[in-house]
TORKOL-4160 file (C-alpha; in steps of 0.2 Angstrom, whole numbers, padded with zeros to 4 digits, m for minus):
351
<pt num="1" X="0054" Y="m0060" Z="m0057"/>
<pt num="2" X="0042" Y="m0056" Z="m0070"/>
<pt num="3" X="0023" Y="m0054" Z="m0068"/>
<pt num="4" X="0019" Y="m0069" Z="m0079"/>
<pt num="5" X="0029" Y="m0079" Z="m0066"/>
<pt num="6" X="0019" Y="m0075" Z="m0050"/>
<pt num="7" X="0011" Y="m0090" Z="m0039"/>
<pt num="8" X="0003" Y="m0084" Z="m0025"/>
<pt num="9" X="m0007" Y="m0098" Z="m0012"/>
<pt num="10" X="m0022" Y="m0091" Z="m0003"/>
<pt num="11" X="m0019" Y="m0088" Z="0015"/>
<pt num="12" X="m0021" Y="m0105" Z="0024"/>
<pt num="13" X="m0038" Y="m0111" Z="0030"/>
<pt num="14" X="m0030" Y="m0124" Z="0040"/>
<pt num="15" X="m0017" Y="m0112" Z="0048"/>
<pt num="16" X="m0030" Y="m0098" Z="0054"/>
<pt num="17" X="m0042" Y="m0112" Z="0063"/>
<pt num="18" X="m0029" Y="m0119" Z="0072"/>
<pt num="19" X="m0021" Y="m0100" Z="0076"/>
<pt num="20" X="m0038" Y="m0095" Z="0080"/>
<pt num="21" X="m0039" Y="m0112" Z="0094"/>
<pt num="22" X="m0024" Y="m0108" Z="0102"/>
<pt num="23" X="m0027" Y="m0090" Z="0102"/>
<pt num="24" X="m0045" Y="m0096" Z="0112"/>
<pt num="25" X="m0033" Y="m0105" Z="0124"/>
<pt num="26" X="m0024" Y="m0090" Z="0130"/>
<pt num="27" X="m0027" Y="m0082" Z="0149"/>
<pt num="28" X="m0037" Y="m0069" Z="0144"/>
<pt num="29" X="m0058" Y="m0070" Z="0142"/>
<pt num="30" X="m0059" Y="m0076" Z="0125"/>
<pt num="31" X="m0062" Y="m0064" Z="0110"/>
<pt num="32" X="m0056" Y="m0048" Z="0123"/>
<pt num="33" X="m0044" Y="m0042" Z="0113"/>
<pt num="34" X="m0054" Y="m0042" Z="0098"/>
<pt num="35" X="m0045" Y="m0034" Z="0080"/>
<pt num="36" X="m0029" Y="m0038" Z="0088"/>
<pt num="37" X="m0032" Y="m0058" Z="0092"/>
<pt num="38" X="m0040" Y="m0058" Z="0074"/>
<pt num="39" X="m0024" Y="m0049" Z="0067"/>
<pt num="40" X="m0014" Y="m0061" Z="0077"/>
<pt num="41" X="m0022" Y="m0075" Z="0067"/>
<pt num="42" X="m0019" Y="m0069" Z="0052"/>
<pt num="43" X="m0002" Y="m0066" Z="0054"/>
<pt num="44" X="0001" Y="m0085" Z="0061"/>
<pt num="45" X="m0008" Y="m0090" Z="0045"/>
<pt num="46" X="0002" Y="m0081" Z="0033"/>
<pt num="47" X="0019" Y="m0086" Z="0040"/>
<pt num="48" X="0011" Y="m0104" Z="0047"/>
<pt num="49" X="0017" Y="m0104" Z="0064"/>
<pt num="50" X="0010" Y="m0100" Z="0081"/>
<pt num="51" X="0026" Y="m0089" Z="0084"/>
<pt num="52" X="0026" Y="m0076" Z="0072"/>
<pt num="53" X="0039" Y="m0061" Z="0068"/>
<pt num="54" X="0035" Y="m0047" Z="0060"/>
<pt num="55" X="0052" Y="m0039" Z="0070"/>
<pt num="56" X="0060" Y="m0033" Z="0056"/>
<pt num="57" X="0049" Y="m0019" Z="0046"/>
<pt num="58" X="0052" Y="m0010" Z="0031"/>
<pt num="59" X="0042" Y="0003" Z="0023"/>
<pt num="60" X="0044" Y="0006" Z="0005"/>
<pt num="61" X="0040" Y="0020" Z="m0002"/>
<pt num="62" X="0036" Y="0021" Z="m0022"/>
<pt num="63" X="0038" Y="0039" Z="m0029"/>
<pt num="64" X="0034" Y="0046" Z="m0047"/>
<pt num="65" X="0026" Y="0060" Z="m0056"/>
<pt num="66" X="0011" Y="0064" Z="m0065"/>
<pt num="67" X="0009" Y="0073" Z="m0081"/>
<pt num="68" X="m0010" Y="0076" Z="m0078"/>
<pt num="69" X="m0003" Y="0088" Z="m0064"/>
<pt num="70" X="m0002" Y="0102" Z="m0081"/>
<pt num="71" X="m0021" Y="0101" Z="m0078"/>
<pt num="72" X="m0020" Y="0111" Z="m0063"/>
<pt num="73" X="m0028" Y="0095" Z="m0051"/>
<pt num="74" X="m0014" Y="0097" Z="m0037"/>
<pt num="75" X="m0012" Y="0113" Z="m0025"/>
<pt num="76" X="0006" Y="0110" Z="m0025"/>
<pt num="77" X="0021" Y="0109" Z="m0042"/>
<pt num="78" X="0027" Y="0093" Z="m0049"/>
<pt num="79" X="0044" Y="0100" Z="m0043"/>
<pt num="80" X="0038" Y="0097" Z="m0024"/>
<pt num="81" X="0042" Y="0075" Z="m0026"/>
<pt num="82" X="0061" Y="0076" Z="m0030"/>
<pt num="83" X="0063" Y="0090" Z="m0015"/>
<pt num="84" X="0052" Y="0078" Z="m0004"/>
<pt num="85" X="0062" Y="0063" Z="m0010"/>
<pt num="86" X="0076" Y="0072" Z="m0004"/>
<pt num="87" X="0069" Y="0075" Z="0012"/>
<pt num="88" X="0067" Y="0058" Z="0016"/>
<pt num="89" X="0084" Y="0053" Z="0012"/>
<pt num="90" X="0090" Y="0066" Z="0025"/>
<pt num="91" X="0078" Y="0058" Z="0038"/>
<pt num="92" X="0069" Y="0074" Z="0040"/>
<pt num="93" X="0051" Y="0069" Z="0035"/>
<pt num="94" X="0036" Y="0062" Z="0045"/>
<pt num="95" X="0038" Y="0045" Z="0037"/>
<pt num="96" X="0058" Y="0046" Z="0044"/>
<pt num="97" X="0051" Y="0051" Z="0061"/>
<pt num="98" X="0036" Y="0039" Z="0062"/>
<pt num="99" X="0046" Y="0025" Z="0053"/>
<pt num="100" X="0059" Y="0027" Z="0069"/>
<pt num="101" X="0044" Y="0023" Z="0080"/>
<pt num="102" X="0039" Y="0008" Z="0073"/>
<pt num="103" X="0056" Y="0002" Z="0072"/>
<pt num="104" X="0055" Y="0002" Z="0053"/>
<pt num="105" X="0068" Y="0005" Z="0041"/>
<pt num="106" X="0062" Y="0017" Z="0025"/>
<pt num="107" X="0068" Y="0013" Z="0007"/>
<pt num="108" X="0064" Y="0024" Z="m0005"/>
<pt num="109" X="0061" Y="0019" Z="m0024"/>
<pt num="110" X="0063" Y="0029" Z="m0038"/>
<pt num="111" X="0050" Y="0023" Z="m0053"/>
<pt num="112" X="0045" Y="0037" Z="m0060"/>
<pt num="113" X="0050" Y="0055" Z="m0055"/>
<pt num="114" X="0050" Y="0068" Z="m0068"/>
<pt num="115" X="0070" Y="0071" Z="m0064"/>
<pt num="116" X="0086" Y="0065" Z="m0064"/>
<pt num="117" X="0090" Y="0057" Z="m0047"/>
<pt num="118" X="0105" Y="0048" Z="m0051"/>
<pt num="119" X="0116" Y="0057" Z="m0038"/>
<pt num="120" X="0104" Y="0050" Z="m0025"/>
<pt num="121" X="0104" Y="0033" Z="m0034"/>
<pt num="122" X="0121" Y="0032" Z="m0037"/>
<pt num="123" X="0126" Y="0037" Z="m0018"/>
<pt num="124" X="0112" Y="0021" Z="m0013"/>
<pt num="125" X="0102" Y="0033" Z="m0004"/>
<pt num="126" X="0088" Y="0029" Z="m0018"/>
<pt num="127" X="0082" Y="0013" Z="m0027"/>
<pt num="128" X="0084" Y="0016" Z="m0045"/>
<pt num="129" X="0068" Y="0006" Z="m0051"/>
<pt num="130" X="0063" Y="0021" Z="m0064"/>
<pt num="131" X="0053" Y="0015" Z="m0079"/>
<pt num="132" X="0052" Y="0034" Z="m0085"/>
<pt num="133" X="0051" Y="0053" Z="m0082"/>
<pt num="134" X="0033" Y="0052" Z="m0076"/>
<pt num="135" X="0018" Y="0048" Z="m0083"/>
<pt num="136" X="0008" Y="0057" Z="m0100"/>
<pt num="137" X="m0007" Y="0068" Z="m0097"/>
<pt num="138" X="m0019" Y="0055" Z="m0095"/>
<pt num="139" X="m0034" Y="0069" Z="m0098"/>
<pt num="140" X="m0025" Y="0067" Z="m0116"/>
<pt num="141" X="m0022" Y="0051" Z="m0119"/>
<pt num="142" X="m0016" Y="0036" Z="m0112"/>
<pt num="143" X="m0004" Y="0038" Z="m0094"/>
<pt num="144" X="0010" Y="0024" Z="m0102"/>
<pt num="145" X="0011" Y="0010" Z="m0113"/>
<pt num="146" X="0005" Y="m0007" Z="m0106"/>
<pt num="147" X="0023" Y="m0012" Z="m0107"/>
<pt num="148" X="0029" Y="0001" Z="m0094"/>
<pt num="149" X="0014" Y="m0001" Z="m0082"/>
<pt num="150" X="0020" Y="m0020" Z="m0081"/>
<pt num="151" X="0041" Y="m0016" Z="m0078"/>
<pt num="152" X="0032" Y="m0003" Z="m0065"/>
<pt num="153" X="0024" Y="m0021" Z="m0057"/>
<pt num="154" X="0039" Y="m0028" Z="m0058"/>
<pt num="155" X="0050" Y="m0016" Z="m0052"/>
<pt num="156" X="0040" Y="m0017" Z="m0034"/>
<pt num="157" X="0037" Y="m0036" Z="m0036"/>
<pt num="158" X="0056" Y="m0037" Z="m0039"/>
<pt num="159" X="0059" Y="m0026" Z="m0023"/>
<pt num="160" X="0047" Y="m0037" Z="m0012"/>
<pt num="161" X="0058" Y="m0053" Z="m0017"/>
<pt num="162" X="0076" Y="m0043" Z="m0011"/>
<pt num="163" X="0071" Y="m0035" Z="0004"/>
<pt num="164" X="0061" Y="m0051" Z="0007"/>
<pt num="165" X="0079" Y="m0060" Z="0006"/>
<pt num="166" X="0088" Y="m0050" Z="0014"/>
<pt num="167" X="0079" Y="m0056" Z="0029"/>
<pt num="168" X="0061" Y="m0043" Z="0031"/>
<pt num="169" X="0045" Y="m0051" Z="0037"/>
<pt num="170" X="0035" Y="m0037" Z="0038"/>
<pt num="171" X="0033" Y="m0026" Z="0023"/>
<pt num="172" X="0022" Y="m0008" Z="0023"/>
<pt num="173" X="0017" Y="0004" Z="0007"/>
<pt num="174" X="0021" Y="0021" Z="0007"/>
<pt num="175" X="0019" Y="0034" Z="m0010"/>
<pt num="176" X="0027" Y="0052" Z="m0014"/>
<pt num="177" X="0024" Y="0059" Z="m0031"/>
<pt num="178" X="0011" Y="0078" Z="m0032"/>
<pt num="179" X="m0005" Y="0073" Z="m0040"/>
<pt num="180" X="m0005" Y="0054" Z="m0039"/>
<pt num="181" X="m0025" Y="0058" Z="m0030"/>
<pt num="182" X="m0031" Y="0059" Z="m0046"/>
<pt num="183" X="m0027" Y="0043" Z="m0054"/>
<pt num="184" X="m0030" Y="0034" Z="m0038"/>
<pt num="185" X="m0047" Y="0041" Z="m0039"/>
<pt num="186" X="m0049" Y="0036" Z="m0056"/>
<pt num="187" X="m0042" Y="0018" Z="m0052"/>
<pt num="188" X="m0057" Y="0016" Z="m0039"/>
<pt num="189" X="m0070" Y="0023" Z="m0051"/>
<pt num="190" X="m0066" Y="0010" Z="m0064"/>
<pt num="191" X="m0064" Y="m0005" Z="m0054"/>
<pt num="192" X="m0076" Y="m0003" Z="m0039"/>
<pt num="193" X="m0088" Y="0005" Z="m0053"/>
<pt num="194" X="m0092" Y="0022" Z="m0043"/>
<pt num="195" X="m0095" Y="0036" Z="m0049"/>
<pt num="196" X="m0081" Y="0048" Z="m0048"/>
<pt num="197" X="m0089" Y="0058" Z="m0040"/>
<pt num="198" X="m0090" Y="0048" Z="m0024"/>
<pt num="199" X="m0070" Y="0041" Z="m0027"/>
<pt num="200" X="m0063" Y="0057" Z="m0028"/>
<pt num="201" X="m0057" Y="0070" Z="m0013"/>
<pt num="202" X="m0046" Y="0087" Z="m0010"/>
<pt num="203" X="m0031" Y="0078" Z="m0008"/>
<pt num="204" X="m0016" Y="0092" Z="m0002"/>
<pt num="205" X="m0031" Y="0103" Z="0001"/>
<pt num="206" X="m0036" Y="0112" Z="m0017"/>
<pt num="207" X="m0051" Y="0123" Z="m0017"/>
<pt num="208" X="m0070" Y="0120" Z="m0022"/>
<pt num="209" X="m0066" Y="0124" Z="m0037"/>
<pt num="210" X="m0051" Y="0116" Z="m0042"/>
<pt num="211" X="m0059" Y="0100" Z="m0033"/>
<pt num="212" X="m0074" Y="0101" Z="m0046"/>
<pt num="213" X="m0061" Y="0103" Z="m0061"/>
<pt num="214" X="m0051" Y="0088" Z="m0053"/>
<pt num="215" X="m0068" Y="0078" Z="m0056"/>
<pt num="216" X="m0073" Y="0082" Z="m0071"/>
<pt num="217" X="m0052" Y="0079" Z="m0077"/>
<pt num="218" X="m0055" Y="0063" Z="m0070"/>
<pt num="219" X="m0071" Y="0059" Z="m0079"/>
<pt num="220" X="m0065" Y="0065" Z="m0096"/>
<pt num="221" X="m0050" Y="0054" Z="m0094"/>
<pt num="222" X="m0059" Y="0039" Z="m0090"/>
<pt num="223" X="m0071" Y="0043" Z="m0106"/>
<pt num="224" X="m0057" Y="0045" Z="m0117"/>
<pt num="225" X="m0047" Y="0030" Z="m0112"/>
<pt num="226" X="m0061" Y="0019" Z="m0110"/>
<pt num="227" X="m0050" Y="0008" Z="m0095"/>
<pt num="228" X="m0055" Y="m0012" Z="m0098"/>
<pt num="229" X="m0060" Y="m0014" Z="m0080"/>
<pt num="230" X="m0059" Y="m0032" Z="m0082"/>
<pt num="231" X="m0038" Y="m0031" Z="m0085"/>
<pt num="232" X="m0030" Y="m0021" Z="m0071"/>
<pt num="233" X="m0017" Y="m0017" Z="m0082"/>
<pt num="234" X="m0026" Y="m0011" Z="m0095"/>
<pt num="235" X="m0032" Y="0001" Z="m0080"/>
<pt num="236" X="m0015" Y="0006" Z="m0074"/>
<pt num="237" X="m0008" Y="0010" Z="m0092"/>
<pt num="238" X="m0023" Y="0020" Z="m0095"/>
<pt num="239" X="m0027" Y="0031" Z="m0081"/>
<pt num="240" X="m0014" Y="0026" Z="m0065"/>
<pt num="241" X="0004" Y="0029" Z="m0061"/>
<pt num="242" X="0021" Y="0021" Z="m0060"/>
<pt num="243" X="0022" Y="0021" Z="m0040"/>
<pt num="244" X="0006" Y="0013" Z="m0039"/>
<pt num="245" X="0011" Y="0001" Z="m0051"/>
<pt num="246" X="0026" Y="m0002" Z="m0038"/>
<pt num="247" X="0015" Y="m0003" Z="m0024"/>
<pt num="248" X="0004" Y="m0017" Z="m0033"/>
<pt num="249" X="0019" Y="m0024" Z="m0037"/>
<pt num="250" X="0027" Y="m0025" Z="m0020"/>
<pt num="251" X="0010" Y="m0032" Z="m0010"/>
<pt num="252" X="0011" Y="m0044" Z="m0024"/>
<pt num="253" X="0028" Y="m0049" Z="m0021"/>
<pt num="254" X="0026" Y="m0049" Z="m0003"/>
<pt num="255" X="0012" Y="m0062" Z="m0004"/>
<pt num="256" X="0022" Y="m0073" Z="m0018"/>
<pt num="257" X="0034" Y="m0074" Z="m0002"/>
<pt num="258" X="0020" Y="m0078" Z="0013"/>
<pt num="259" X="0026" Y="m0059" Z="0018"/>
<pt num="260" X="0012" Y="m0048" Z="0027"/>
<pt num="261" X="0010" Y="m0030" Z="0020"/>
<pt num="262" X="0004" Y="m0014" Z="0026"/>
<pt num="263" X="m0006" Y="m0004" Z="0017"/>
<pt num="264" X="m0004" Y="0016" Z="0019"/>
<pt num="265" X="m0017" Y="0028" Z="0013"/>
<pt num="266" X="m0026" Y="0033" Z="m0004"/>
<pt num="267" X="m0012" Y="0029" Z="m0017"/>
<pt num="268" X="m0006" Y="0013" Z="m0009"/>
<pt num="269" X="m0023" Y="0007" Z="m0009"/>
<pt num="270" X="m0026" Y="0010" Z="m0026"/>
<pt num="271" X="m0013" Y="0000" Z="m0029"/>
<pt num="272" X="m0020" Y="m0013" Z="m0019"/>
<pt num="273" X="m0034" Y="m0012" Z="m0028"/>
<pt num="274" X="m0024" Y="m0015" Z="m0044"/>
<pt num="275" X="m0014" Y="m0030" Z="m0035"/>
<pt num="276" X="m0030" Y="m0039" Z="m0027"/>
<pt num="277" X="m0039" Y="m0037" Z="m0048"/>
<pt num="278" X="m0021" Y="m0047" Z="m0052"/>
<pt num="279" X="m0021" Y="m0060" Z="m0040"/>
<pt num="280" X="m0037" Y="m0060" Z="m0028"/>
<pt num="281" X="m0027" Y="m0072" Z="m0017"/>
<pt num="282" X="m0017" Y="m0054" Z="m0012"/>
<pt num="283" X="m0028" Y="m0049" Z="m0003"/>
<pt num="284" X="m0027" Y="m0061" Z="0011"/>
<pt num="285" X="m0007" Y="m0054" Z="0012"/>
<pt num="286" X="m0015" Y="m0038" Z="0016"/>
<pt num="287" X="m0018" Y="m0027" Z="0032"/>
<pt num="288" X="m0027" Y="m0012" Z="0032"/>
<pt num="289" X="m0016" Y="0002" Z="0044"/>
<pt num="290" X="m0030" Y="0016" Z="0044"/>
<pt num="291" X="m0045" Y="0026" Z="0034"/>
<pt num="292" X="m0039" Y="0043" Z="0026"/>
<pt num="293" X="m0050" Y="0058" Z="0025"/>
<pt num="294" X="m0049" Y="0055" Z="0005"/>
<pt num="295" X="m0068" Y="0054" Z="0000"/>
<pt num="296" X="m0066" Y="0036" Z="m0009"/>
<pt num="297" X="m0054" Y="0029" Z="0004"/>
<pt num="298" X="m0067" Y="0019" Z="0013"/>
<pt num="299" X="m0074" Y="0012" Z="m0004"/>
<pt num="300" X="m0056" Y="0003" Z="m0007"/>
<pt num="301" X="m0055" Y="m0004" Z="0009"/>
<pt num="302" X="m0075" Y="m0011" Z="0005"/>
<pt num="303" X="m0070" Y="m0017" Z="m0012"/>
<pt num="304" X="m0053" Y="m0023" Z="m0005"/>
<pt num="305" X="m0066" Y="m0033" Z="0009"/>
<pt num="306" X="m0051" Y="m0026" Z="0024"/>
<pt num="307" X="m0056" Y="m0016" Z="0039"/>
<pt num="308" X="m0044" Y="m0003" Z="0042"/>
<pt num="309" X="m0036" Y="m0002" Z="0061"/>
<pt num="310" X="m0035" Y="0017" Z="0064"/>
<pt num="311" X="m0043" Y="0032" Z="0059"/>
<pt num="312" X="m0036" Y="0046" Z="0062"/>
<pt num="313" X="m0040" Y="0060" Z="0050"/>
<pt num="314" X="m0021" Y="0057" Z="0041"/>
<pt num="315" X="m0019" Y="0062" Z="0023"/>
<pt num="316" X="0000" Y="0060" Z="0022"/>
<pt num="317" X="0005" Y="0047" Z="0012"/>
<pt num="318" X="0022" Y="0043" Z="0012"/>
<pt num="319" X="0019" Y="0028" Z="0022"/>
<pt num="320" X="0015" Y="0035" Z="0037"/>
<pt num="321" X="m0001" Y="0026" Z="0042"/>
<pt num="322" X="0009" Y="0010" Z="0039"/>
<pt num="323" X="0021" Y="0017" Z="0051"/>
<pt num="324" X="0007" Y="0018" Z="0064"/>
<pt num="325" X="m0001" Y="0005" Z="0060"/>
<pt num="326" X="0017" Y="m0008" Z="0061"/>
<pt num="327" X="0014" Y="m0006" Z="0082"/>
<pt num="328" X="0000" Y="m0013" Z="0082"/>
<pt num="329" X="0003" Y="m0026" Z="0072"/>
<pt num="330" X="0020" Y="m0030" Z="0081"/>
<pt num="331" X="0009" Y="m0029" Z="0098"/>
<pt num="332" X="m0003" Y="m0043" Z="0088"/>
<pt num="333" X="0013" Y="m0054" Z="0085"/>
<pt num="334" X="0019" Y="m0052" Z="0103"/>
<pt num="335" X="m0001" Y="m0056" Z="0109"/>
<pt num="336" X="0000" Y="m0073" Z="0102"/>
<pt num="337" X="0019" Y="m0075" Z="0104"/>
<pt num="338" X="0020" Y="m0070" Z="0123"/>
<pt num="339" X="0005" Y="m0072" Z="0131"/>
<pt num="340" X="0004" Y="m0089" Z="0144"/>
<pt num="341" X="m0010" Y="m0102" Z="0141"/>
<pt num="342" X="m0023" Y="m0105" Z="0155"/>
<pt num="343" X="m0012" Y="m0121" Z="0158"/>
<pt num="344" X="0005" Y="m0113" Z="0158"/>
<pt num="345" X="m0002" Y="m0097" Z="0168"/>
<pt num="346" X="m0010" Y="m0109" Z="0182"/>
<pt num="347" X="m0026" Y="m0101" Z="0180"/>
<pt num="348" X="m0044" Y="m0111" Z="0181"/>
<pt num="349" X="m0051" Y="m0104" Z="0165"/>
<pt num="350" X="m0070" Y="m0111" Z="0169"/>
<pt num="351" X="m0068" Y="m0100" Z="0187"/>
């Protein structure tokens, strides 16, 4: 499917007043599951029934590189995401372990790492989606042409409609790639209009001075790039990446399908930032699985208008705050599923 093709309706109106009235009937006190019976109603919107599934999970997680990682903005090498990818297709990582929890099957995508994968792609262990070897040095010019940051879109929007098909009906973000903090943090700058300052963190836990470099990196690539904030692509080409392109391509394609998504940490939410400035009518797709200890985390969740549903001090990625957050949405599904009325429970429910 190509971008230029995407319809997506807004989450129905109709749907969540009549889920939020049955969910008022249930044998509980009303309201006394709070998040969860709001959760719940969303979920029953989205897929427009009073007995929704969200019982098979996939978390997909985008990797590629970043060539403003030769600016020194990352405490580990560029070589460290092909030998993480690797990792996750031998099941060894958290996102394997946490994934298995959840009862969540992990695909990894391939959009843009800075070598060659094709033994992994060619065994099926890896989605071949790349678009090219990394990014550019966006502190020196722009990160890829507009036509690339859009086959990056696509490449996730694609991926959303196959799993999607293949039967999922809950989907989750998850991103590898060393540096891809930076251009998150510059995504939220630009479109939440912050300063950098504020949108920026330590990510894999550089020093104070290597943080202060990292902002002023992120400060002169925005001045020299001069992203349009009023065309998200515009944005991604300039200052993003390619697996947040994927990212904002999969939460698109999830809503395109009436498909519920997870959103993980830092870099999938900049890419829901990029996805909501496409299509506003995303956002509704979207859940918010927990607040990272990123600086600017928190200002994406408020621009996105979502509340996150954990916090607990992760700075992962990978996925693996979808992961945690997939129980917690399957226990929401179950809530409105499972639980008997005040009618079918045989309780008074004025006693």
């Amino acid at each position: 499917m190509r971008l230029s093709d995407l319809k997506i309706s807004p989450v129905s109106p109709d749907w969540r007043q009549k889920a939020r009235a049955y969910l008022d009937t249930l044998a509980i006190p009303r309201g006394s599951l709070g998040g969860l019976l709001d959760l719940a109603e969303q979920l029953a919107a989205i897929q427009q029934t009073l007995q929704p599934k969200v019982d098979n999970k996939v978390i997909v997680t985008m990797a590629g590189d970043h060539g403003v990682c030769d600016e020194g903005v990352s405490a580990f090498p560029q070589s460290v995401t092909p030998q993480m990818v690797d990792n996750f297709v031998r099941g060894g990582a958290a996102i394997n372990v946490l994934s298995r929890v959840a009862g969540a099957r992990v695909v990894i995508a391939d959009l843009g790492i800075a070598a060659d994968m094709s033994a992994l792609t060619e065994a099926g262990s890896v989605l071949d989606r790349k678009v090219a070897f990394g990014t550019r040095n966006m502190a020196k010019g722009q990160a890829m042409t507009r036509k690339d940051a859009i086959a990056a879109i696509e490449a996730g929007i694609n991926i959303a409609h196959d799993l999607i098909a293949d039967g999922a009906n809950l989907l989750g973000t998850g991103d590898m790639g060393i540096g891809n903090t930076t251009p998150s943090s510059a995504i939220l700058s630009v479109l939440a209009d912050i300063p950098v300052s504020d949108a920026t963190g330590k990510g894999t836990g550089i020093d104070d001075a290597a943080f202060t470099h990292k902002i002023e990196t992120i400060e002169k690539a925005i001045a020299l790039n001069r992203p349009n904030k009023s065309d998200p692509i515009d944005v991604l080409s300039k200052i993003g990446g390619l697996e947040i392109g994927g990212i904002a391509g999969l939460i698109l394609g999830a809503a395109q399908h009436s498909t519920a998504v997870v959103v993980d940490g830092f870099i999938s939410t900049a890419g829901a930032l990029i996805a909501k400035a496409i299509a506003p009518e995303c956002a509704g797709y979207m859940i918010a699985s927990h607040r990272s200890v990123e600086a600017g985390h928190i200002h994406m969740w408020r621009a996105l208008g979502l509340s996150p549903l954990l916090d607990l001090n992760l700075r992962l990625g990978e996925g693996t705050g979808a992961a945690l957050a997939m129980n917690i949405v399957e226990s929401a599904a179950q809530v409105i599923g499972k639980v008997l009325t005040f009618e079918q429970a045989g309780v008074d429910k004025n006693a």
